[in-house]
Structure formats: C-alpha cells, structure tokens
VOLUMRO-947459 format. One line per 3 residues: number of its first residue (from 1); their letters; for each residue x, y, z of N, C-alpha, C. Coordinates in steps of 0.02 Angstrom, whole numbers, plus 50000, padded with zeros to 5 digits. Atoms other than C-alpha are relative to their C-alpha. Last residue first. Example, Ala and Ser with C-alpha at 12.3 -4.5 7.8 and 13.67 -1.06 7.14 Angstrom:
BEGIN
2	SA	49958/49941/49997/50684/49947/50357/49961/50055/50037 | 50045/49941/50000/50615/49775/50390/50045/50060/50000
% end
This chain:
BEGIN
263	XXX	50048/49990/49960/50904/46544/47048/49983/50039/49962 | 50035/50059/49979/51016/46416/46943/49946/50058/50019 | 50028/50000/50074/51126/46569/46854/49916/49949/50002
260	XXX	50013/49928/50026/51163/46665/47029/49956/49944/49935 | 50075/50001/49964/51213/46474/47092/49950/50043/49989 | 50048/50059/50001/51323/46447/46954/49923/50005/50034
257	XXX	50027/49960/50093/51410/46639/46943/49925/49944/49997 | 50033/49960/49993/51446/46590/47132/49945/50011/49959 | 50060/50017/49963/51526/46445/47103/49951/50042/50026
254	XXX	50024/50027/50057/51642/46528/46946/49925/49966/50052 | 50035/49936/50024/51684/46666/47100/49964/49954/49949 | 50033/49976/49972/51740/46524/47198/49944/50044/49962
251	XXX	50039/50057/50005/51850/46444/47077/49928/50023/50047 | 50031/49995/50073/51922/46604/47023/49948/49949/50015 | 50072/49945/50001/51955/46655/47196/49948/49964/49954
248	XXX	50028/50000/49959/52047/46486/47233/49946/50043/49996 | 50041/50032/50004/52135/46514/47099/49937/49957/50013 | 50039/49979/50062/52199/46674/47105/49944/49943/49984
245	XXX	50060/49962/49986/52249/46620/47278/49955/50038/49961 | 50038/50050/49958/52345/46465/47222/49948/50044/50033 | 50037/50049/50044/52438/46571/47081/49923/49958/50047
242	XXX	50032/49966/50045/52481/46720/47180/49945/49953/49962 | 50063/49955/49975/52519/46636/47340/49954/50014/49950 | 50059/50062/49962/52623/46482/47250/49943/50052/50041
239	XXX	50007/50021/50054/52739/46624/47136/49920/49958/50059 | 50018/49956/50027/52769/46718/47292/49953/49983/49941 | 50039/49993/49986/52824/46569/47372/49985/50060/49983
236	XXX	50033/50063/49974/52922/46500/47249/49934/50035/50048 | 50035/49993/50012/53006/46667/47226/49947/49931/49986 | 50018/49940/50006/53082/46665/47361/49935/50009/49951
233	XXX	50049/50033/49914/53116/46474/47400/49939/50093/49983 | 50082/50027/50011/53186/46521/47222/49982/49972/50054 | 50064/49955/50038/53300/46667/47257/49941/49962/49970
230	XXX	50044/49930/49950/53368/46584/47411/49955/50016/49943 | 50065/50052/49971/53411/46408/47308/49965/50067/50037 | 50055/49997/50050/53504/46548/47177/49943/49954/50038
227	XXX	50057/49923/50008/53594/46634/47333/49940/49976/49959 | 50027/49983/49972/53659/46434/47381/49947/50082/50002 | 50053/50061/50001/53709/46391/47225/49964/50029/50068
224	XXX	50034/50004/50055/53816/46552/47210/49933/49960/50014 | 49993/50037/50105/53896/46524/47362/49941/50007/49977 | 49929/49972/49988/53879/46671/47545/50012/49947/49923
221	XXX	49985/50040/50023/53666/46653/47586/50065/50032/49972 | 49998/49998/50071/53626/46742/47721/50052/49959/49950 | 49954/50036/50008/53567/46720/47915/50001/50004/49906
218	XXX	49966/50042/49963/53523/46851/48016/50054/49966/49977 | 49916/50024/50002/53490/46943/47862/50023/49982/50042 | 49958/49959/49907/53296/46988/47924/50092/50009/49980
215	XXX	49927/49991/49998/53225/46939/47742/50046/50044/50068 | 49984/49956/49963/53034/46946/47733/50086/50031/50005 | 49977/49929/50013/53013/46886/47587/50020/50028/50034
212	XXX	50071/49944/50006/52855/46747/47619/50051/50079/49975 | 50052/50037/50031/52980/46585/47570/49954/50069/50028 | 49990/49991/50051/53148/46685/47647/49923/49997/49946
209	XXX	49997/49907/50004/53084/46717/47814/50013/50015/49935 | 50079/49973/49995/52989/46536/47784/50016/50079/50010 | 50030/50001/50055/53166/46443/47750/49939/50054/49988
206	XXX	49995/49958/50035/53259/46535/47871/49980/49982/49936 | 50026/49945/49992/53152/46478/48013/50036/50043/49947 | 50079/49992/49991/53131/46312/47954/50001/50071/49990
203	XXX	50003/50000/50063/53338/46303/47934/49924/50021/49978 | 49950/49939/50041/53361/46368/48103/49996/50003/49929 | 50050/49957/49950/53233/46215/48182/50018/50076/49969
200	XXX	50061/49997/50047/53324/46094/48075/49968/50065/50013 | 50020/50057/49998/53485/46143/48177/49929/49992/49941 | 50066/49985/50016/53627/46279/48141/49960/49912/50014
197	XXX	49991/50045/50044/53788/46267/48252/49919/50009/49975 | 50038/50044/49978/53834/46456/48295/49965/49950/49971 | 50057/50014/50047/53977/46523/48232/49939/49962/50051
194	XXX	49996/50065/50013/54112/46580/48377/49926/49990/49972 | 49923/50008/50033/54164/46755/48419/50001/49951/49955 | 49945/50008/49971/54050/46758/48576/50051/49982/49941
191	XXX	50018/49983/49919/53911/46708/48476/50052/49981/50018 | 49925/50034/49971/53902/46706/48283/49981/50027/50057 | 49957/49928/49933/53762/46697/48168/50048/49989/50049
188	XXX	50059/50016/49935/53758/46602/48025/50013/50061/50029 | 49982/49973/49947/53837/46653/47842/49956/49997/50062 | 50048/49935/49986/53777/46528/47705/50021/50029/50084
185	XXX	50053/49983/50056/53877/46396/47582/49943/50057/50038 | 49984/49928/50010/53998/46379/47704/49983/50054/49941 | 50031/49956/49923/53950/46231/47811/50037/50066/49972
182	XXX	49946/49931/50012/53968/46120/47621/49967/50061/50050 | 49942/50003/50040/53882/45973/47637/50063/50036/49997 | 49935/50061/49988/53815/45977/47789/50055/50013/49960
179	XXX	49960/49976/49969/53756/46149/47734/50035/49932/50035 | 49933/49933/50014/53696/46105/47576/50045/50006/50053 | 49953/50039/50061/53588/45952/47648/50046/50059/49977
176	XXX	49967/50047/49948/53502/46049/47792/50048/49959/49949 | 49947/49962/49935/53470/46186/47666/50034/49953/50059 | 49934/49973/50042/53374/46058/47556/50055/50040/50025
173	XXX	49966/50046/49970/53283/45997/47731/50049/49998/49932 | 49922/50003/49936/53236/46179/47753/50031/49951/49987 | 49933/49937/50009/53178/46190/47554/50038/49981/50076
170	XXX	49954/50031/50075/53046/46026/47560/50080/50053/50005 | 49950/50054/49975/53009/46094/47752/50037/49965/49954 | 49978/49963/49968/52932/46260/47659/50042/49952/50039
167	XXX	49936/49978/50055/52850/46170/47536/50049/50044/50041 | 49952/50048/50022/52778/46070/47678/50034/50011/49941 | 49934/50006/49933/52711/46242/47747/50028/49925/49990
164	XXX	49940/49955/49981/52627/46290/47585/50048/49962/50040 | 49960/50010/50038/52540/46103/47551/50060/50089/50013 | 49971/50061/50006/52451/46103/47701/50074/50000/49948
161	XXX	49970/49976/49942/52366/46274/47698/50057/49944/50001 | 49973/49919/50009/52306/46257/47525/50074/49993/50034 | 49947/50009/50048/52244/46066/47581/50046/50045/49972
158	XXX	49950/50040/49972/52157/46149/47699/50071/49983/49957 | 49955/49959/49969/52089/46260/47588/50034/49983/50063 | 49963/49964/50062/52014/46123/47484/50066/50050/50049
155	XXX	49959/50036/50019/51948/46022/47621/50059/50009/49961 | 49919/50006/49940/51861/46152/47691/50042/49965/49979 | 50015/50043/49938/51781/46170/47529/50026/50009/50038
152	XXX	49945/49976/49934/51801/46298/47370/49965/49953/50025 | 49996/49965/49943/51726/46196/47214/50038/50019/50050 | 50045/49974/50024/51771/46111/47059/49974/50069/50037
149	XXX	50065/49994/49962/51906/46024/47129/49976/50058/49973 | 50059/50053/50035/52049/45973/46987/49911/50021/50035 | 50013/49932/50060/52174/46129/47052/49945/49960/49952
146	XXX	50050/49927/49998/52142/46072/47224/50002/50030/49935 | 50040/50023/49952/52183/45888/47220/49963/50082/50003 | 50023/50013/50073/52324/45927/47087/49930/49985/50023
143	XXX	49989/49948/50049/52413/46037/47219/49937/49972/49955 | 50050/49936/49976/52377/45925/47365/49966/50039/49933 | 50056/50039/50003/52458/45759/47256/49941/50077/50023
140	XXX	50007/50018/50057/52611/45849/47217/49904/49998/49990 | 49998/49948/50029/52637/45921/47390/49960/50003/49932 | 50069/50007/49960/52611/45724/47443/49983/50083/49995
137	XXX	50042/50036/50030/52743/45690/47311/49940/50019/50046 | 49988/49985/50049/52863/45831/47364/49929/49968/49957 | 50014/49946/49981/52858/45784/47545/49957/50034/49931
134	XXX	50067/50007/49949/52898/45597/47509/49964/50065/49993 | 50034/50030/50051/53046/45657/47370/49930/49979/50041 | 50015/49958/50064/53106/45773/47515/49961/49968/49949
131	XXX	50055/49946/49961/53089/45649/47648/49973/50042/49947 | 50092/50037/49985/53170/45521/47551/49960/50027/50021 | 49990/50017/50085/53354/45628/47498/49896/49972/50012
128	XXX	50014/49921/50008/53350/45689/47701/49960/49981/49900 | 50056/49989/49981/53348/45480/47723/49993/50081/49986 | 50045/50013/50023/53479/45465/47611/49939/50008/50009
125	XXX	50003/49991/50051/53594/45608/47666/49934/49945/49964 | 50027/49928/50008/53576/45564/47827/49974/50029/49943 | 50060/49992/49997/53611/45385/47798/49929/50055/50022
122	XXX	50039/50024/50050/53758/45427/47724/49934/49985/50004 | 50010/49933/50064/53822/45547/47850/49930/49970/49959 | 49956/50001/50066/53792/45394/47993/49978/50048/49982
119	XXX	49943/49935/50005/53704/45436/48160/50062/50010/49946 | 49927/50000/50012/53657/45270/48207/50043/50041/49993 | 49978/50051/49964/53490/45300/48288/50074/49977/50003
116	XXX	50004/49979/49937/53424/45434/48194/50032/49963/50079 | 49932/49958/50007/53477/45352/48029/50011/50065/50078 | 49916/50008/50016/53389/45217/48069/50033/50052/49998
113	XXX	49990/50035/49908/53220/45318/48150/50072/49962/49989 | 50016/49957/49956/53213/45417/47973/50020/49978/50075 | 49961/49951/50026/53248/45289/47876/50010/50040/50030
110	XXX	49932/50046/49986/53121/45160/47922/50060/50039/50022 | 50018/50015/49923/52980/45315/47926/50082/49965/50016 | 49966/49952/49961/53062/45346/47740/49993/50005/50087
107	XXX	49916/49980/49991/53058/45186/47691/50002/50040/50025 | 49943/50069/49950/52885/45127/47753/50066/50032/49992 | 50001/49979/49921/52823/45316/47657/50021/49942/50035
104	XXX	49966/49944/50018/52890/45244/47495/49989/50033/50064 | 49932/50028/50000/52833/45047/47514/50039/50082/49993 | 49978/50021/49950/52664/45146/47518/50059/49972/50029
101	XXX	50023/50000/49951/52635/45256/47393/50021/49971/50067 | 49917/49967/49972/52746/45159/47262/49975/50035/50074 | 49973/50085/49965/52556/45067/47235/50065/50022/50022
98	XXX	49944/50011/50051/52502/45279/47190/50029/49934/50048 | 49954/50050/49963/52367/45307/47326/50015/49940/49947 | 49967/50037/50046/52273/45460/47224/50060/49944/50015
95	XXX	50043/50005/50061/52180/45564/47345/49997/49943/49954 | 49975/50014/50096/52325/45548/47471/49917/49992/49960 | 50036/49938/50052/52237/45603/47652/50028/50010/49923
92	XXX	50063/50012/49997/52295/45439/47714/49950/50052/49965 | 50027/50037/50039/52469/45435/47645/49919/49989/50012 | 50008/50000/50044/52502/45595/47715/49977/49952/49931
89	XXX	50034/49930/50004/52449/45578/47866/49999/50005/49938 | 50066/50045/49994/52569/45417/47892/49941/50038/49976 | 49991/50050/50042/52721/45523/47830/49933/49950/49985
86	XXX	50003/49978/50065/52675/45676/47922/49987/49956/49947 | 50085/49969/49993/52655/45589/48071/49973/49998/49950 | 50052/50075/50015/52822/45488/48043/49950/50024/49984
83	XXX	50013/50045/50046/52886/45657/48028/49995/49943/49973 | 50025/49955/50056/52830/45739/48176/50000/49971/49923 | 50053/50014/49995/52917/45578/48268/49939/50049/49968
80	XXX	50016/50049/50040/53064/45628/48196/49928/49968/50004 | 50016/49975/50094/53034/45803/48232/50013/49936/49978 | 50087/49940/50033/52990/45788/48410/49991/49985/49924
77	XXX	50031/50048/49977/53155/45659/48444/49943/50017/49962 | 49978/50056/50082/53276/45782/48362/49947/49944/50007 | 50028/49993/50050/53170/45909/48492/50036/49948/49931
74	XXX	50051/50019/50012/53202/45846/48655/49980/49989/49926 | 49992/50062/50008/53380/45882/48679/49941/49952/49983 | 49953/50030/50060/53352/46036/48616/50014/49938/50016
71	XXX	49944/50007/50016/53211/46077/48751/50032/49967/49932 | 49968/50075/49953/53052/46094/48673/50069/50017/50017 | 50014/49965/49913/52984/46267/48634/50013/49964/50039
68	XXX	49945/49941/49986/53081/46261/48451/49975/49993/50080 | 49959/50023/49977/52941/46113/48413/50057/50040/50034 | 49988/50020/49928/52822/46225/48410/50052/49965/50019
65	XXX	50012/49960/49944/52800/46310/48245/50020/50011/50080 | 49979/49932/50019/52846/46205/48080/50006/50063/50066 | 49922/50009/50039/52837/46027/48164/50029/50070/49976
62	XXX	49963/50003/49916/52679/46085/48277/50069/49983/49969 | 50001/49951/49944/52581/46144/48117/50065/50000/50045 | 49938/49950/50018/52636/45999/48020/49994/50076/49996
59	XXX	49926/50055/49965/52543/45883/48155/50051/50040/49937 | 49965/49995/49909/52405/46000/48175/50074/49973/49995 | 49972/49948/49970/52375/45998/47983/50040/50021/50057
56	XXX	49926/49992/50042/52382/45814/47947/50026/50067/50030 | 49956/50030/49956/52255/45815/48124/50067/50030/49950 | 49975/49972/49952/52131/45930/48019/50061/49973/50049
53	XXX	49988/49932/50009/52154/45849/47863/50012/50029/50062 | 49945/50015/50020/52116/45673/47942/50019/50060/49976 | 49937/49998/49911/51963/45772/48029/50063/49957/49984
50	XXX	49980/49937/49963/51913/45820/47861/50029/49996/50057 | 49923/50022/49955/51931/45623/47781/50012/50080/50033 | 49974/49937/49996/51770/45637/47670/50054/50017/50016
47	XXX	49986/49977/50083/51795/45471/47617/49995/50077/50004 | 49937/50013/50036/51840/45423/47798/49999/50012/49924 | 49943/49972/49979/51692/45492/47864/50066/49999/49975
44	XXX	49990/49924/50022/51581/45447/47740/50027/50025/50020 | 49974/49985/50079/51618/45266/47764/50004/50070/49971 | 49932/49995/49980/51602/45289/47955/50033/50012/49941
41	XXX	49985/49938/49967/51422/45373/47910/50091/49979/50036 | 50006/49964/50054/51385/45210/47810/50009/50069/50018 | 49965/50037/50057/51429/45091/47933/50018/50065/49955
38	XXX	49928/49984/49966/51345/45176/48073/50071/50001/49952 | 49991/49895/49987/51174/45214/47972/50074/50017/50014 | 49988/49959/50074/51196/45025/47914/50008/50073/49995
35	XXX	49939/50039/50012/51215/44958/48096/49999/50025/49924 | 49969/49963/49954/51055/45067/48133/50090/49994/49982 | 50005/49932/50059/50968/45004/47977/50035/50025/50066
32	XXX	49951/49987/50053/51022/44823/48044/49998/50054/49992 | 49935/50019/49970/50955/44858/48247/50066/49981/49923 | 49996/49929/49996/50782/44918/48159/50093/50020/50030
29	XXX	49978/49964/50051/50789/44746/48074/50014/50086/50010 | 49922/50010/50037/50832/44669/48235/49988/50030/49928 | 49958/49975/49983/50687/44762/48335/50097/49986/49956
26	XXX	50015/49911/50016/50564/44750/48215/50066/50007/50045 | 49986/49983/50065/50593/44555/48203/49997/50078/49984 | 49949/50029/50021/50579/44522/48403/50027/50025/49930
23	XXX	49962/49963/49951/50438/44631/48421/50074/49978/49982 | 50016/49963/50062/50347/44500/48281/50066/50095/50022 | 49973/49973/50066/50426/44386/48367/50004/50027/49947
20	XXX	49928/50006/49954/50354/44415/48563/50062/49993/49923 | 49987/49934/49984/50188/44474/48472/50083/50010/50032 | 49981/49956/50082/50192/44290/48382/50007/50068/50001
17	XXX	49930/50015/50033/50233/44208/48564/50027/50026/49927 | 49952/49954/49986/50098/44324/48634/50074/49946/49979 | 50010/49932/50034/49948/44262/48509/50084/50034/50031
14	XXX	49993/50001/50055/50025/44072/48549/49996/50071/49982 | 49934/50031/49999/50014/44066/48733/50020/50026/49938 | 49972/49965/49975/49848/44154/48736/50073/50015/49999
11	XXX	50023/49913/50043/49775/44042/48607/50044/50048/50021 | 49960/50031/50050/49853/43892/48721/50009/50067/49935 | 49956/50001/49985/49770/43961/48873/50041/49995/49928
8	XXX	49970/49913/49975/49613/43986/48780/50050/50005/50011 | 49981/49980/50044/49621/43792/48738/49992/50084/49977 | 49927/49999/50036/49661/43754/48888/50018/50005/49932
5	XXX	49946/49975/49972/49518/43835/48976/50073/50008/49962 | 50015/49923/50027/49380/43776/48830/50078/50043/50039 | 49959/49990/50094/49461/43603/48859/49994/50055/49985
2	XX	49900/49993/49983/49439/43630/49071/50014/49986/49913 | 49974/49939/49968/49253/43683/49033/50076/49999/50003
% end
C-alpha cells in the first residue's frame, strides 16, 4: 500500500513537472514570435520611416513659418537649432546614404554652432557655403526619390512638400550671402529714414514671395546679379510646381490605368 502511494505520488510529481515544461516551452516560444513581431514591426518602421518624414516636415515647417513669433533674441538660437534638425532629419530620411553623407552633415551642425558662437565673417560665409551644399543634396536625394517611385504614397508627397520649402531656404541663405556681401544688392525697407537691418527671417519671407510670384515690392532687387537670382527663385518655383505636379499626376493616373487593367 505505502509503494503503490509513492509510486502514484511520484507519477503525479512527474505528469505535472512535464505539464509545468511543456507550459514552460509554449510560453517562451510564444514570448520569441512576440519578440520577432516587435523586431520586425520596428524594422518596418524605420524602413518605412513616415513618422521620420512627418517630424523632417514639422521641423522645416517651424524654421520656414514660426520662428518670426519668437522674440529676436530668441530666434538665431531657433534656427540654429532648426538646422541641426534639419541636418539630422535629413540624413535619416536619405534614401541613398552617400559615405560623404555623414562627415558632411557633422560639419555643417559643427559649423553652424562655431560660427554662431564666435561670430567671424569667414565662418559665416563657410558655414552658409555648407548649409546650402547640405540642403541641396538632401533636395537632390527627395527629387530622385520621387521621380524613381512608381507610385503616389504619403511618403512621396511628403517628400514633394519637403523638398519645396528647403528650396526656398537654399535661395534665403543665398540672399543672406549677397547681402553680407554686398548690403546693396537689394532695396529694404526703411523706418524713420533709416534702412532696416534684414535677418534670415526677411530673407525666407522674400525668398517664398518671390519662389510662388507673388511679388509685394517691399523688398527689391537693385544689381544685376541680384534681379537674375530673383528671376530664378522665380522661375524655379514655377518650373518645380509644374514639373513635380505633372508628375505626380502622371504617376497616379499610370496607377490607376494598372488597377483598371488587373480587374
């Protein structure tokens, strides 16, 4: 009787130590495919990268738009830190992360906060010189990023949106360079008698009255060089609507034709 006991007991012991790792083994392989769901849905996040898009946007949104609502003593601060943003932003939503890529946005960040700091010409001039070529390349990259995609996406017309309004900071921070250079290359406005000093924020806003057409004459262009950078910010963006929204249709309308031909 007491062997029959303990060897029930023992049975008992045993059936729930193989239910205790059989439990055990369902829960850690159900605990990998979970850890693989996570994995593999962070990987798609970042290869999709839309909410990197959406932020790039926000952050040269608030550089083109808002900054003006800061005090002035605020805003040289805003916009450098705007274009770090930009800078970092842009290398993440890069398509094509060219090995120059990176050692190229480091400089200009570097650059940007040095020459903010010291307040030299020269390193005005260089860092303005890096922004532009930065700006230019991540312009570059949008452009060839939407005219290669097959389909409309959010991603796509993001990118659209994106690449206008940093062709539009490529031109102010050309205007910020002219007029250092030469403060008489375009008529400001005057108050009380006396010119008023233009800042990034002035160049923005007469890049983008120029870049859609509008043309208020606040502020107009007075040398040569300076009318011919007006008439291509001008037609620059005229040229970049036409083309980039023709193509946009076209690409659309060809995904249409597809799905029409499939059903």
């Amino acid at each position: 009787m007491i062997l029959q006991c303990i060897v029930t007991t023992n049975a008992l012991v045993c059936q729930n130590f193989f239910r205790i790792c059989f439990f055990l083994r369902i829960y850690a392989t159900l605990d990998r495919l979970n850890q693989y769901h996570m994995n593999f849905s962070i990987k798609r996040f970042f290869r999709e990268g839309i909410k990197w898009k959406v932020v790039f946007l926000i952050s040269v949104i608030f550089t083109v738009f808002f900054v003006t609502f800061f005090p002035f003593a605020l805003q040289k601060v805003l916009y450098d830190i705007s274009f770090t943003l930009i800078f970092l932003l842009g290398y993440l939503n890069s398509e094509r992360r060219h090995p120059v890529f990176i050692p190229l946005a480091l400089s200009a960040v570097v650059l940007v906060w040095i020459s903010a700091y010291f307040k030299l010409l020269t390193l005005f001039y260089f860092s303005s010189s890096m922004n532009i070529l930065f700006f230019a390349i991540v312009v570059k990259s949008l452009i060839t990023n939407l005219a290669n995609s097959k389909t409309i996406t959010p991603l796509i017309i993001l990118d659209s949106i994106i690449a206008y309004l940093l062709i539009g900071l490529i031109f102010a921070m050309i205007i910020g360079l002219l007029d250092r250079n030469d403060p008489t290359a375009f008529s400001f406005p005057v108050s009380d008698g006396k010119s008023v000093i233009l800042h990034l924020d002035d160049f923005i806003y007469f890049t983008f009255v120029t870049l859609t057409t509008t043309g208020y004459g606040d502020i107009t262009p007075i040398k040569p060089y300076a009318r011919s950078l007006s008439i291509l910010i001008a037609i620059t963006g005229q040229m970049y609507i036409g083309i980039i929204i023709a193509m946009l249709v076209g690409k659309y309308a060809a995904a249409r034709h597809e799905d029409r031909n499939e059903e």
